[in-house]
Each structure stands twice: as structure tokens, then as C-alpha cells.
PAKE-528294 format. One record per residue (C-alpha): x, z, y. Coordinates in Angstrom, 2 decimals, always signed. Layout:
// residues N
{{X Z Y}}
...
END
This chain:
// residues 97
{{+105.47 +108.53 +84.98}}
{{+103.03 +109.69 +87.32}}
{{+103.93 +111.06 +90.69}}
{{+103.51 +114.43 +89.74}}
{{+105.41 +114.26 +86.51}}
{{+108.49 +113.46 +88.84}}
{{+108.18 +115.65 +91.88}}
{{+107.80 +118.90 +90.28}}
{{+108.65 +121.51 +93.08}}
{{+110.34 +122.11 +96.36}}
{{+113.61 +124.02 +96.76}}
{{+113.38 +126.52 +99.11}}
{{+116.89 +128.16 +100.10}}
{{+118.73 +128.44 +103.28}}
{{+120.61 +125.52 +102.73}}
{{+118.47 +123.54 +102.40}}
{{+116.36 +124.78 +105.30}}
{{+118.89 +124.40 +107.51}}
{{+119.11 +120.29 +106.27}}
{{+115.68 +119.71 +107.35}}
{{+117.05 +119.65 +110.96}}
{{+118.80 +116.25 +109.70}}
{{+115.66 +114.90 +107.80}}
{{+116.67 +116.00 +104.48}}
{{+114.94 +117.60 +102.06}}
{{+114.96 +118.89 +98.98}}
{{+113.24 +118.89 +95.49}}
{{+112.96 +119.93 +91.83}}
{{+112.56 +116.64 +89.74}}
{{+112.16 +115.73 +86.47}}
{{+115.58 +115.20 +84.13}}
{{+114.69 +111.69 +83.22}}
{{+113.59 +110.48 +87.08}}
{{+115.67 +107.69 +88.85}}
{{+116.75 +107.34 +92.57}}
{{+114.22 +104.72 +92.71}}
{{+111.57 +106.40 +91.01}}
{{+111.59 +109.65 +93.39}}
{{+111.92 +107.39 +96.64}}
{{+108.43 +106.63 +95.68}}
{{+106.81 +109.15 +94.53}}
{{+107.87 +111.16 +98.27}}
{{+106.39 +108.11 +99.91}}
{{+103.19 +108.33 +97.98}}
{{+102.74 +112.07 +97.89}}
{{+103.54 +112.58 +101.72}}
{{+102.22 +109.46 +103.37}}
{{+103.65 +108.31 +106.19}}
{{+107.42 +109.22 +105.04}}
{{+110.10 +106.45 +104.71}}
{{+112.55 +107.05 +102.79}}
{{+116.01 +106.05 +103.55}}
{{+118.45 +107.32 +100.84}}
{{+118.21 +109.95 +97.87}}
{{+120.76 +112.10 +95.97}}
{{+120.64 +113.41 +92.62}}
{{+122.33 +116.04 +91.11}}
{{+121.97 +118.00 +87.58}}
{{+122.15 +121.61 +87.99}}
{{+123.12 +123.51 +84.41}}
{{+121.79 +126.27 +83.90}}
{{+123.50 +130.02 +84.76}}
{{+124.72 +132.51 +82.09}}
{{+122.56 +135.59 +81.97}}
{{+122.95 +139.15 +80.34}}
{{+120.78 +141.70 +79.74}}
{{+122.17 +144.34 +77.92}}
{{+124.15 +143.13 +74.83}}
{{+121.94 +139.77 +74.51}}
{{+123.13 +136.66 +76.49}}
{{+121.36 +133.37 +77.26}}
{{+120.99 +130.59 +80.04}}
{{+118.59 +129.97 +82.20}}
{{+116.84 +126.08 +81.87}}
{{+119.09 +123.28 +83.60}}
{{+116.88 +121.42 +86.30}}
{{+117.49 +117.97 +88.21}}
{{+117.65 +118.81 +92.26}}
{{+117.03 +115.89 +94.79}}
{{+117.88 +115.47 +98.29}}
{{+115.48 +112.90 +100.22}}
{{+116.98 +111.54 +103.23}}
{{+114.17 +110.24 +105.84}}
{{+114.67 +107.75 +108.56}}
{{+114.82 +108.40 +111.74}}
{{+111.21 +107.08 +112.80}}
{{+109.42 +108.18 +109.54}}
{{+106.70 +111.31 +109.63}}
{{+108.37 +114.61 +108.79}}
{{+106.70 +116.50 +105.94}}
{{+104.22 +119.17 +106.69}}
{{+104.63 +121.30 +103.75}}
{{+108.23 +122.36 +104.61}}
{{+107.31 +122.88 +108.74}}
{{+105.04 +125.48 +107.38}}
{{+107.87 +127.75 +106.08}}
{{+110.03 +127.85 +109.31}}
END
């Protein structure tokens, strides 16, 4: 997989705003990416990171309406990269504080 197969957004919420104060951010990846796999591709896309832990979850996907016809909106794969304490903080999500 190439690096941008696997990273394929950031998530931008409050929560998750508010974890950047601990180093932690937080990412739409692909389904099929490991822990290991999206460790690196945050080092290579953002150099100067070092990444010290990651945690995956799989979000489903909600239950919408609209009208009398129902259907769900696509599950996605969120990260949470954890950075150590000396690494480079990343620019892009500075920018949106």
C-alpha cells in the first residue's frame, strides 16, 4: 500500500482538537491498514514525527432517514497517533486552531 492509500483524511472534531494538546491526533484510514502500517506512513508523510503508539478503531456506519427510505452511511477505520514527547508536532492540524 502506498502512503496515501492508508492515510486517507484527518478528523477534525472537538475531541479530537482538544487531544492535540497531549500529542494525539487523529485520522481516517483505510479498513485493511495495520498499527504498524499507519505508524509509518505518519512518519513518512509528516517528517520529523515519531511515533510512539497508535489506536485503531472501526466506526460502523449511522442509520439515516429521509422520508420513508432508510440507509447507512459508509463505515470508516479512525486512528489515533500518539507522538513522543520530543518528536515535531504536525503543521497541518496547528493551522486549524
Amino acid at each position: 500500500m502506498m502512503i496515501q492509500d492508508i492515510i486517507l483524511e484527518p478528523v477534525v472534531t472537538e475531541n479530537s482538537m482538544e487531544a492535540m494538546e497531549h500529542k494525539k491526533y487523529t485520522f481516517k484510514v483505510a479498513k485493511k491498514a495495520n498499527k504498524i502500517e499507519i505508524a509509518k506512513a505518519v512518519e513518512a508523510m509528516f517528517p520529523g514525527t515519531k511515533v510512539a503508539d497508535v489506536n485503531t478503531l472501526n466506526c460502523k456506519g449511522h442509520l439515516k432517514r429521509m422520508g420513508r427510505f432508510e440507509g447507512y452511511t459508509p463505515a470508516f477505520k479512525k486512528a489515533v497517533v500518539t507522538l513522543t514527547e520530543d518528536s515535531k508536532t504536525i503543521e497541518f492540524f496547528e493551522s486549524m486552531r
